[in-house]
C-alpha atoms as one frame of an Amber mdcrd trajectory, in Angstrom:
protein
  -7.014  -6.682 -27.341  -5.712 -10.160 -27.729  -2.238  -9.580 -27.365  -3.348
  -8.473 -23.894  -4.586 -12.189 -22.878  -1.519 -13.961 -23.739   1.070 -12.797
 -21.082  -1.289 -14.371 -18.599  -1.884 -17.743 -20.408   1.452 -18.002 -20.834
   2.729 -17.862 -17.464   0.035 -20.093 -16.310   0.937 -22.564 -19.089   5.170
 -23.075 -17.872   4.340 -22.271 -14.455   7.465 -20.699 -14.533   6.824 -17.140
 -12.309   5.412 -18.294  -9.175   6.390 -22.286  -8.849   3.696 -24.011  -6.662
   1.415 -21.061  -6.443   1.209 -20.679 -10.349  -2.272 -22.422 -10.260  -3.728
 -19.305  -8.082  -3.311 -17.085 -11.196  -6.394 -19.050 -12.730  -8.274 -16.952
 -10.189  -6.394 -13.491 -11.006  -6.790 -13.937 -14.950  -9.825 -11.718 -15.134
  -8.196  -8.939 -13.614  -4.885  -9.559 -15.018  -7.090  -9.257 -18.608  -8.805
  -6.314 -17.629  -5.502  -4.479 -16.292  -4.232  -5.571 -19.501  -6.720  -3.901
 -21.730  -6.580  -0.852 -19.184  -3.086  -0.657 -19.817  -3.338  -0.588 -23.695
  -6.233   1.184 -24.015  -5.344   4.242 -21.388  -2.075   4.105 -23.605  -3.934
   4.828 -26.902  -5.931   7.837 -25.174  -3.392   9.709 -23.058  -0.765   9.686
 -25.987  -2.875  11.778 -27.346  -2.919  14.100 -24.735   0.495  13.210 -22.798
   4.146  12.477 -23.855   4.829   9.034 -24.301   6.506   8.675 -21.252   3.757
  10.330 -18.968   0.870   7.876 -20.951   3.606   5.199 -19.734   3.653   5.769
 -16.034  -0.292   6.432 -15.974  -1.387   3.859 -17.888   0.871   1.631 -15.563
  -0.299   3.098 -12.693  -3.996   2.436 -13.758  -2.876  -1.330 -14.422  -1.450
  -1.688 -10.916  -4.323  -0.609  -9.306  -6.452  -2.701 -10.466  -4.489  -5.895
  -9.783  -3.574  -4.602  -6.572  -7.026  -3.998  -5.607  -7.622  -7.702  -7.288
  -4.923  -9.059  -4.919  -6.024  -7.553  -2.159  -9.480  -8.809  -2.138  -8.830
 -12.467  -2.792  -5.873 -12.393   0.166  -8.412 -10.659   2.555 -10.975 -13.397
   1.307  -8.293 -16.011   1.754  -8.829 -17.126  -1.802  -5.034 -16.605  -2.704
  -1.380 -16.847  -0.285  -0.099 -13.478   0.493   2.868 -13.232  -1.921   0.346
 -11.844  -4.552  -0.222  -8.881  -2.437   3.428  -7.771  -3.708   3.376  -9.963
  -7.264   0.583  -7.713  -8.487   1.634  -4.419  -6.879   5.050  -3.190  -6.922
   6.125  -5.990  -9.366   3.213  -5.241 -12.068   4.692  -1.349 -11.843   7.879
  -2.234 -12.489   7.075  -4.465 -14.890   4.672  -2.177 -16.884   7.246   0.787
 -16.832  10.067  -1.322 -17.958   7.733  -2.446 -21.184   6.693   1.304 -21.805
  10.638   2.042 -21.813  11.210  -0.454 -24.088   8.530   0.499 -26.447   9.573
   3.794 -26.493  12.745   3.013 -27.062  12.562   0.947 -30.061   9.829   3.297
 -31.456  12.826   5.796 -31.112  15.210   3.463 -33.235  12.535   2.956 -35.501
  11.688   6.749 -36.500  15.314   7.052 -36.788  15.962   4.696 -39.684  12.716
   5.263 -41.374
């Protein structure tokens, strides 16, 4: 569960992703913890059940939604500037998929030279 707080800390901390509006993260790091743990935990229980790939794009999916949903509530409460309607939809999918390929890639490389 930890390794799913420090993405969030870290961006806050270089202020690197979103420039000026950095400091309205602060508000989304609940949700961006809780889609975190979402993420990794629907992972661990559809793997089970799914192929890696499918757990991937649910689990993703699942993570989306809730910062979506996040987003859209502090926009509509004017708590946070628009571009995080799009920073924590389409842009956490993409994001989430591209670290599921990679995973399953190098667990792929792995099982091969084991």
């Amino acid at each position: 569960m930890f390794i799913s707080l420090l993405p969030s800390v870290g961006a806050i901390s270089n202020g690197i992703l979103l420039g000026k509006f950095t400091l309205f993260l602060v508000l989304f790091l609940p949700s961006i913890w809780i889609g975190n743990m979402i993420l990794v935990k629907s992972f661990a229980k559809l793997k089970n059940v799914f192929s890696f790939p499918l757990s991937i794009i649910f689990s993703s999916t699942l993570k989306t939604a809730v910062l979506y949903l996040s987003a859209l509530i502090l926009v509509g409460n004017h708590l946070v500037p628009n571009i995080f309607i799009s920073s924590m939809g389409m842009i956490q999918l993409f994001t989430s998929l591209m670290g599921g390929t990679v995973a399953f890639a190098l667990f792929k490389i792995a099982k091969r030279k084991i």
